[in-house]
N, C-alpha and C positions, 0 to 999 in steps of 0.2 A: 344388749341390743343397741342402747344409744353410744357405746364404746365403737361398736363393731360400723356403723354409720356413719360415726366418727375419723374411722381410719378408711373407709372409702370416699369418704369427702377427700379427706387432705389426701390420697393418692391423688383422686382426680383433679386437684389445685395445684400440685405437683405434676402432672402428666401436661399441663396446660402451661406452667411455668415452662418448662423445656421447650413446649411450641413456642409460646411466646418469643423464647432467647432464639431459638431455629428460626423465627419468620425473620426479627430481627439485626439477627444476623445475614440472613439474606439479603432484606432491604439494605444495607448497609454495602453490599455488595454491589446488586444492581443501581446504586447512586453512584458509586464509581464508576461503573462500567459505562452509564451514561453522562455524567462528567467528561468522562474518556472522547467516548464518540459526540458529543458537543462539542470537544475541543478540534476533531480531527475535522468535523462538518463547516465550524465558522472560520479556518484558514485552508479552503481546498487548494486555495491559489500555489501554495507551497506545494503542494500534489502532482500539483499537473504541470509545475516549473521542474520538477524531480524528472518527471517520467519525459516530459522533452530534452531534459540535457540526455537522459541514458538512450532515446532515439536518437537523437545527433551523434552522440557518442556511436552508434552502431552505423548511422549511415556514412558517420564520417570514417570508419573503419573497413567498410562494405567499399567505399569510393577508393581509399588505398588500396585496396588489396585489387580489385579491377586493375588500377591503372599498373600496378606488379607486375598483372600478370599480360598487357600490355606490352610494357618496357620487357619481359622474360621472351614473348615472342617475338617482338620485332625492335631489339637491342639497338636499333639506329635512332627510334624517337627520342626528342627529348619530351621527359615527363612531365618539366618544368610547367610547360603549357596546360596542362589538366587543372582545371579549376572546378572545384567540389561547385559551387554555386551555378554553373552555368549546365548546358544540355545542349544537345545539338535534336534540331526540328527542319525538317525539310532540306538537309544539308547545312544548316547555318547554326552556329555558336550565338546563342541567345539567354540572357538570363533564367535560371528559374522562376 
């Protein structure tokens, strides 16, 4: 009887060991993960310096291809004059 008690303890010390190393192992996980997003949280500046070059990039792209299609139908302007920076309001060429 004290044999047989015996080897249900040490299963159960055993069954708890594997948890142990399983939670372990976890937390070791989510300390990276949150390592991670610490890192990504205290430099967003680099974030949001990315994702405005790829809008400029797209509007500076979006502006070319207007003024193409410009010069494609009236082949006598010069294109030269199109300046990405500026707008026209009320007739007049004014900065953005």
């Amino acid at each position: 009887m004290v044999e047989e008690q015996k080897k249900v303890i040490e299963a159960q010390l055993e069954a708890m060991e594997t948890k142990l190393k399983t939670t372990e192992d976890q937390q070791s996980l989510l300390k990276d993960a949150n390592e991670n997003l610490e890192k990504s949280v205290a430099n967003p500046g680099t974030q949001v310096r990315d994702l405005d070059e790829v809008g400029l990039e797209g509007y500076s792209e979006g502006f070319k291809k207007a003024a193409r299609q410009v010069v494609y139908f009236e082949p006598s302007l010069d294109s030269s004059k199109f300046i990405l920076e500026k707008d026209v309001v009320d007739g007049k060429l004014i900065d953005d």
